[in-house]
C-alpha positions as CSV (number, residue, x, y, z in Angstrom):
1,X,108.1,76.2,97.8
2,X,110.9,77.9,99.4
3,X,111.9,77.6,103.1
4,X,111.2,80.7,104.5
5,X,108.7,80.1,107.2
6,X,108.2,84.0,107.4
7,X,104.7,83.7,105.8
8,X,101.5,82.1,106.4
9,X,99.2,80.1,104.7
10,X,95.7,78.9,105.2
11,X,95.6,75.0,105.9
12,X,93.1,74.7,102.6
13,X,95.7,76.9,100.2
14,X,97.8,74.3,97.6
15,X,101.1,76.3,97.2
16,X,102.6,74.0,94.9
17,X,106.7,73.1,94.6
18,X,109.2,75.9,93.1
19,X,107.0,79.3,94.0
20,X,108.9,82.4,95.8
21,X,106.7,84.1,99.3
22,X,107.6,86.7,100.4
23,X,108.1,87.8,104.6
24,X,104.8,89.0,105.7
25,X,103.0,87.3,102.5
26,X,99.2,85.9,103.7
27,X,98.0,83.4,101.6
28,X,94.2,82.7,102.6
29,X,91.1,80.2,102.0
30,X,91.1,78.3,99.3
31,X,93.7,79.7,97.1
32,X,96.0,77.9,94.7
33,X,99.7,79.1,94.1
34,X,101.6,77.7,90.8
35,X,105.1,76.3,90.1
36,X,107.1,79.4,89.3
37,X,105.0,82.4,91.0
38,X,107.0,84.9,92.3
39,X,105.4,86.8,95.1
40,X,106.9,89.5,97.1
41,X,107.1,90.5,100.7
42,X,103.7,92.0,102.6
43,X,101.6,90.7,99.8
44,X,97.9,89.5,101.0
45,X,96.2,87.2,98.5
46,X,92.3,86.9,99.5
47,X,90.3,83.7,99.5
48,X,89.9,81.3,96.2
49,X,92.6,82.9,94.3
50,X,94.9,81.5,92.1
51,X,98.1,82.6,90.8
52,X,99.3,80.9,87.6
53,X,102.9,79.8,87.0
54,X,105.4,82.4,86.9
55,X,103.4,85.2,87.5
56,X,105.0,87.8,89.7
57,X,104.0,90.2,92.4
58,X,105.9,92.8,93.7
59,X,106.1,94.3,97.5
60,X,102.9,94.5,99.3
61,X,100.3,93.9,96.7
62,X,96.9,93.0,97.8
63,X,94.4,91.0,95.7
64,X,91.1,90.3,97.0
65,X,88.4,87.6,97.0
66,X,88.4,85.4,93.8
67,X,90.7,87.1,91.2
68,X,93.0,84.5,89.4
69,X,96.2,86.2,87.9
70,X,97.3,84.0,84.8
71,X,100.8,83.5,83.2
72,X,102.0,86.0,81.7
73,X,100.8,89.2,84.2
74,X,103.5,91.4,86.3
75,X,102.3,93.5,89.2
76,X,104.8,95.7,90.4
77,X,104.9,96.7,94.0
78,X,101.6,97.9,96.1
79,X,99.1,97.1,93.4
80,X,95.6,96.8,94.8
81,X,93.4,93.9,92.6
82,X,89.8,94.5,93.5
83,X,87.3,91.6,94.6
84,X,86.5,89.7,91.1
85,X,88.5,91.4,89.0
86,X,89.9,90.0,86.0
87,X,93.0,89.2,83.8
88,X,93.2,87.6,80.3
89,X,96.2,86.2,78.8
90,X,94.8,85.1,75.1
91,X,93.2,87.6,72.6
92,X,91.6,85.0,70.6
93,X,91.0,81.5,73.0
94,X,89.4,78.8,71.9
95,X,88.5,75.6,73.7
96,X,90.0,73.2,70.9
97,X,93.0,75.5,70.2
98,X,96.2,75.8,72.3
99,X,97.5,78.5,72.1
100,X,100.0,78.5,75.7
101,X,103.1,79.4,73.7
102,X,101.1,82.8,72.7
103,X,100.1,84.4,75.8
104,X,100.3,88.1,76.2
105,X,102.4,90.2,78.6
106,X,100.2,92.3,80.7
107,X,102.3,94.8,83.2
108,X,100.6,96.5,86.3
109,X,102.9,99.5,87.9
110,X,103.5,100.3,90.8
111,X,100.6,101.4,93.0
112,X,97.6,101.1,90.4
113,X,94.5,100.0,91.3
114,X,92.1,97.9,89.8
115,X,88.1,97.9,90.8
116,X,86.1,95.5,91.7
117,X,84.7,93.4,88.5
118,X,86.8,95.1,86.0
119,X,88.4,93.4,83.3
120,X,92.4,93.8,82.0
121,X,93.0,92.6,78.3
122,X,95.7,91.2,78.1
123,X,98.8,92.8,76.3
124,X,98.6,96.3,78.0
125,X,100.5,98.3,80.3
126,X,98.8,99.9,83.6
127,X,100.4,103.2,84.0
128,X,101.5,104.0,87.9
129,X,99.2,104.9,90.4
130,X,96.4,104.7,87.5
131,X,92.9,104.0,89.2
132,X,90.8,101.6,87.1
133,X,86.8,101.7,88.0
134,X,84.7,99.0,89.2
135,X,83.4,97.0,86.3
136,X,85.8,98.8,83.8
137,X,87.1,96.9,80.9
138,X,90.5,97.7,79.6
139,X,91.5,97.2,76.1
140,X,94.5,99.7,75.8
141,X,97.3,101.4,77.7
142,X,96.6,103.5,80.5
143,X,98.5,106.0,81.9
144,X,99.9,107.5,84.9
145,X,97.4,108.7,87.5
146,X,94.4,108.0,84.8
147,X,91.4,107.2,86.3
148,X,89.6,104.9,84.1
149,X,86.0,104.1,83.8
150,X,83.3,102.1,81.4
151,X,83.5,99.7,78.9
152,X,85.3,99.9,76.8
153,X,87.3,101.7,79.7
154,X,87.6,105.5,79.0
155,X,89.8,108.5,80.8
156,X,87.7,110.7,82.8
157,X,90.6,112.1,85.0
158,X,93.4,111.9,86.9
159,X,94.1,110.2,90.6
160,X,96.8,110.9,92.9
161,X,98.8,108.6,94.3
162,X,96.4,108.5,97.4
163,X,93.5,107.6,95.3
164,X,91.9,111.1,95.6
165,X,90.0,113.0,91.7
166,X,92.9,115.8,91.0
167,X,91.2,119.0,90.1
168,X,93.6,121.1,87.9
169,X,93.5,125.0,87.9
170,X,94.0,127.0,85.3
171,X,98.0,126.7,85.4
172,X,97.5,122.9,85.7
173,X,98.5,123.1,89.3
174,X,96.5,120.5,91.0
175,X,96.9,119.6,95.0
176,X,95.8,116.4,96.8
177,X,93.8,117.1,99.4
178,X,94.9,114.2,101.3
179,X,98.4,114.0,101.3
180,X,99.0,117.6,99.7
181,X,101.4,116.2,97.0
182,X,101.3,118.8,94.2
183,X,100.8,117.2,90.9
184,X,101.5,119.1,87.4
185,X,99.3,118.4,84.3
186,X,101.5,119.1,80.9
187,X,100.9,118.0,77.4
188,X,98.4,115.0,79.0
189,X,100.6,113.7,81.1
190,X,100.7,114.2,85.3
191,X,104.0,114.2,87.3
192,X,104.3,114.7,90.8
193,X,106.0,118.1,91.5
194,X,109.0,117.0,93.7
């Protein structure tokens, strides 16, 4: 573990020899931290977590209650992991076969978020600021803003960056009501209008 003293961890957390924390990090009840972990600045890792080696979390990301991130899983920076939620690493595990040399990138951009009790495959991308449903299960790519839902996990919309359903006119203008960033929707694909 690193010297920086800038973060705090719950006396029954095991944070074990050669991880990076963050400033700001919170490490809470009952959660385990691997050799090799990266974890950013602001992050806030809930009770009876783990984080397997030399998995890495960017800038304020925020996993709740009892999600365990294995090797091989990226979270880019302010990624919400919902209570329960879950990663895989191996397509194909079985008990009696090792297979550690074959696990499977799995990449969450920036802002996404992922709903209680849903379930990443492993080997996919998470498109930015993509909202994944509770109990969802994710067995491709998902893009930008996609709101996912189901299982297998299905597109059923778009989300904008503050987490709000974008309604689209006719022009493929949409607005969010929230923040009142205007979002454009061409060829199935949403940008942010700048």
């Amino acid at each position: 573990m690193e010297n920086n003293v800038n973060y705090s961890v719950d006396k029954t957390a095991v944070i074990d020899e050669g991880c990076k924390i963050g400033s700001g990090t919170k490490v809470w009840h009952f959660t385990h931290i691997m050799s090799g972990s990266e974890l950013g600045e602001n992050c806030n890792i809930g009770q009876n977590c783990v984080i397997s080696p030399d998995v890495k979390l960017g800038r304020n990301v925020k996993v709740q209650n009892n999600v365990s991130i294995y090797t091989g899983v990226v979270c880019e920076d302010d990624v919400f992991l919902g209570p329960s939620m879950v990663f895989t690493n191996i397509n194909n595990p079985r008990s009696a076969v090792i297979r550690k040399g074959q696990y499977l990138k799995t990449l969450v951009k920036r802002g996404a978020s992922i709903g209680a009790n849903a379930t990443i495959v492993c080997g996919h991308t998470i498109g930015e600021y993509a909202f994944i449903g509770a109990g969802a299960v994710v067995t491709t790519d998902v893009p930008p803003f996609a709101l996912m839902v189901g299982n297998p996990a299905k597109q059923t919309g778009w989300m904008s960056e503050y987490g709000h359903r974008l309604k689209f006119d006719a022009s493929g203008l949409a607005v969010c009501p929230e923040s009142k960033q205007e979002y454009q929707l061409e060829g199935n694909k949403v940008k942010r209008i700048k």
